[in-house]
C-alpha positions in Angstrom: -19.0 -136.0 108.9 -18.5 -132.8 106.4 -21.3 -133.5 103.7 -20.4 -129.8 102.5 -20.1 -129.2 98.5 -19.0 -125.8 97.5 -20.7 -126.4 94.0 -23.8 -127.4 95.2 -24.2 -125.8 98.6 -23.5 -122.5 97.9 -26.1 -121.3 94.7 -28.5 -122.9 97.5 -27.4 -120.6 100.0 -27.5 -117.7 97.4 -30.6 -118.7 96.4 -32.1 -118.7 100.1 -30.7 -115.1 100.8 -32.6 -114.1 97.5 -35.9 -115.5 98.7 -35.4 -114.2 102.4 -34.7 -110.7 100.7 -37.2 -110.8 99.1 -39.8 -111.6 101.7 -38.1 -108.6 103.7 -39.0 -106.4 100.9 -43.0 -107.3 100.5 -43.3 -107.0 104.0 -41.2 -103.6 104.2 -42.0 -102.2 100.5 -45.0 -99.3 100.5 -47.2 -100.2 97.7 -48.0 -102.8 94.9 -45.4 -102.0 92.2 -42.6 -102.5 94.5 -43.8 -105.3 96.3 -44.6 -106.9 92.9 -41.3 -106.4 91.8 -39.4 -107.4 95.2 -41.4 -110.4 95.3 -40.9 -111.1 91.3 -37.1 -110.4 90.8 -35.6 -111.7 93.8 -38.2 -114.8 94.2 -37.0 -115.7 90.4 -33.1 -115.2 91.3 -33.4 -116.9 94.7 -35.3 -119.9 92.8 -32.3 -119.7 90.1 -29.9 -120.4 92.7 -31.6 -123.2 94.7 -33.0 -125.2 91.3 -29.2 -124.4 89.8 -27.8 -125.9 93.5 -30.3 -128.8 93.3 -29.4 -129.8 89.9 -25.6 -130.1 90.5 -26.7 -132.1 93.4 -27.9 -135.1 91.0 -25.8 -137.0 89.0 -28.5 -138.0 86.6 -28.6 -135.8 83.7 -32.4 -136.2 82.9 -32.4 -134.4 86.3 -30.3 -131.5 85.4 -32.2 -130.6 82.3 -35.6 -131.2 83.8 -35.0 -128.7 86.3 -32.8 -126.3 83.9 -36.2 -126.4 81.9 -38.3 -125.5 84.8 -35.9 -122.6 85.2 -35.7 -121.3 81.6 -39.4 -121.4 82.3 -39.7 -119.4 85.2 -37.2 -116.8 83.9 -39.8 -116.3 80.9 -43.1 -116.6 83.1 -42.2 -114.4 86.3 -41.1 -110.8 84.5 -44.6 -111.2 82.3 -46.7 -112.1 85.0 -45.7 -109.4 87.0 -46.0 -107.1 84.1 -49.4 -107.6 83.7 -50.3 -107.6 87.3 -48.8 -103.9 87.9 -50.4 -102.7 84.3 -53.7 -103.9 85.6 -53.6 -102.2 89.2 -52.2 -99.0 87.1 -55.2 -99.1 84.6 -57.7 -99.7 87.3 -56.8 -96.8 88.7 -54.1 -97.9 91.8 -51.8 -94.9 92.6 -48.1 -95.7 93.3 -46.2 -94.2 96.0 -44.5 -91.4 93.5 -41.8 -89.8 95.4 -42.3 -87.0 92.8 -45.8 -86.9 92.9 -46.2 -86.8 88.5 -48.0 -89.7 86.9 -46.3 -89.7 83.6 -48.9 -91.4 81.5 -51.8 -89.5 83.0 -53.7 -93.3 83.1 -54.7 -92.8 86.8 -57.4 -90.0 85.4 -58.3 -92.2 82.2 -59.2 -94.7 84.8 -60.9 -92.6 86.9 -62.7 -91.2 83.9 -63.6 -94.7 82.3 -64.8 -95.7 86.0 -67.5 -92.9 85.8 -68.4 -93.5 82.1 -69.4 -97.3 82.8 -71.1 -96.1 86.4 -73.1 -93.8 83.9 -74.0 -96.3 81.5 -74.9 -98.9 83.9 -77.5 -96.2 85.7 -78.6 -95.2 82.3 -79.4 -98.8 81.2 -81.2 -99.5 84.4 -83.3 -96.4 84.0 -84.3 -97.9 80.7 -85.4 -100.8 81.6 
């Protein structure tokens, strides 16, 4: 018995390699900002492919758009998300693995910086009182 449907099986099989890629790359990738975006990018097109398979799967179009709407709304959660994650591990001072060696906003000494200030006014308030 061949249950095999090109038009649903294969975005499912896509979407697999996409997630399996992806899980090679967190586990292979040197630091936070790639891992963030191996795990971001690939995670939301391997996702794509296996919500895109399941849909064509049903023959019930309440289905079909239910999930199409849970994809719009991963395509317009995921790149934010992981936006904000890697601006926050930049601003709190996390260095990434710069084949170059230049930090090009100079925000890793800001942070650094900003670190000492509030160390400074926490001792200085404790002094006080």
């Amino acid at each position: 018995m061949n249950d095999f449907n090109v038009w649903r099986d294969v975005p499912i099989l896509l979407g697999a390699f996409f997630v399996l890629t992806s899980a090679i790359g967190i586990v292979r990738f040197p630091d936070l900002y790639s891992r963030l975006h191996a795990s971001s990018k690939l995670v939301t097109l391997g996702s794509a492919g296996i919500f895109l398979g399941a849909a064509l799967s049903f023959q019930d179009s309440a289905a079909f758009t239910r999930l199409l709407a849970v994809l719009l709304f991963q395509f317009l959660t995921t790149p934010l998300t992981a936006y904000l994650i890697a601006q926050a591990a930049y601003l709190r001072g996390l260095a990434p693995e710069l084949s170059s060696g230049i930090d090009e906003w100079n925000a890793l000494n800001k942070a650094e910086e900003l670190a000492q200030a509030d160390h400074d006014a926490v001792q200085s308030m404790q002094a006080e009182g």
